[in-house]
C-alpha positions in Angstrom: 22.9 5.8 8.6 24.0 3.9 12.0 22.4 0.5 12.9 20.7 1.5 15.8 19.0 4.7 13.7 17.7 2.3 10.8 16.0 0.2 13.0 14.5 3.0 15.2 12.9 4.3 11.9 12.0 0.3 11.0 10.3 0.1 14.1 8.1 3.2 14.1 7.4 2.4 10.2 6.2 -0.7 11.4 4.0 0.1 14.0 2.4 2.8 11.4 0.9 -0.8 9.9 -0.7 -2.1 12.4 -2.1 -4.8 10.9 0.9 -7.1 10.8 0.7 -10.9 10.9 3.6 -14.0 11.5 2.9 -16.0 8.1 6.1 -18.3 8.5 3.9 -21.3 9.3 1.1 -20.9 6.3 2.7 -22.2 3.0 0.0 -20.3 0.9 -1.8 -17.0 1.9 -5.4 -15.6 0.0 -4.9 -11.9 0.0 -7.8 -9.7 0.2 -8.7 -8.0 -2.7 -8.5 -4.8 -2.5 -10.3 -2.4 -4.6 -10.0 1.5 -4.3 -13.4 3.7 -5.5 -13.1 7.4 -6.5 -16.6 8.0 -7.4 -17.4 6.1 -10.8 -13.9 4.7 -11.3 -12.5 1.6 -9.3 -8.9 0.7 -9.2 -8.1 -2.8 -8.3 -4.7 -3.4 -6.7 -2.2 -6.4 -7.4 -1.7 -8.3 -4.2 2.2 -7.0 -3.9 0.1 -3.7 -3.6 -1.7 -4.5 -0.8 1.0 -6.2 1.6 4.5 -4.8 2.8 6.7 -7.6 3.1 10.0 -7.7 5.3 10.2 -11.6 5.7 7.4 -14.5 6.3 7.4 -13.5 9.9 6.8 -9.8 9.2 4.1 -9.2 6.4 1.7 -6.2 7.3 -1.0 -4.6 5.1 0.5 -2.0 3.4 -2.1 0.8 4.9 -2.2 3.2 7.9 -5.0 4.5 9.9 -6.6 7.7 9.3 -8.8 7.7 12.6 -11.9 7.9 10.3 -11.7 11.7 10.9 -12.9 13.8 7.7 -10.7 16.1 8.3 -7.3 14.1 7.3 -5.9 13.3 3.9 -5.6 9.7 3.2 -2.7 9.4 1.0 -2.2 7.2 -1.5 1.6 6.4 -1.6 3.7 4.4 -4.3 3.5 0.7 -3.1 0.0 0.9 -4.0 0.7 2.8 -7.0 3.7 0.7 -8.3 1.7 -1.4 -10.8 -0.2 1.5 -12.1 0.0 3.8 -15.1 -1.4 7.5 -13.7 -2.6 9.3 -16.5 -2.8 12.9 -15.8 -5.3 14.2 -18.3 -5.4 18.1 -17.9 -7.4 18.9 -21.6 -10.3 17.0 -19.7 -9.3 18.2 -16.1 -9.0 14.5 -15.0 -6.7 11.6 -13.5 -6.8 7.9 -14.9 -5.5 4.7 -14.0 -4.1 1.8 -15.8 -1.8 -1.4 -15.0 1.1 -2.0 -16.2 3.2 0.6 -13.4 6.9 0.0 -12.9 7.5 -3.8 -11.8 10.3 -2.7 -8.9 
């Protein structure tokens, strides 16, 4: 891929996360904790889930919009679920989480 492609695609991955911050001048940052609800079970994230990190003065939360409309899907992708175990229980027609995902 050409320089000048990879950084299109950096840039309009970027703006997807809107909610990017300059942290180069903070020594220590509190994350947010960040829980996710289905129903009756609550899955709480490790901080490296909750952040994208490209360097101290790019660090966005690692979420997108979904306008709030009904109608979309909000997806769930794999830097949220990279310190999870998915447990795909089809005997009892249901999903469960656990930690303890892949580490990289």
């Amino acid at each position: 891929m050409d320089p000048a492609h990879h950084l299109a695609e950096r840039i309009q991955f970027v703006s997807l996360l809107n909610t990017c911050y300059n942290l180069e001048r903070y020594g220590n940052v509190t994350l947010p904790k960040v829980v996710l609800q289905f129903e009756e079970i609550k899955v709480d994230l490790e901080p490296s889930a909750v952040i994208w990190r490209d360097s101290d003065s790019q660090v966005c939360l690692a979420f997108a919009g979904n306008d709030n409309d009904p109608d979309k899907l909000t997806i769930i992708g794999n830097h949220q679920q990279r310190t999870l175990n998915v447990l795909y229980d089809i005997q009892e027609n249901k999903v469960e989480f656990g930690i303890g995902g892949c580490t990289n």
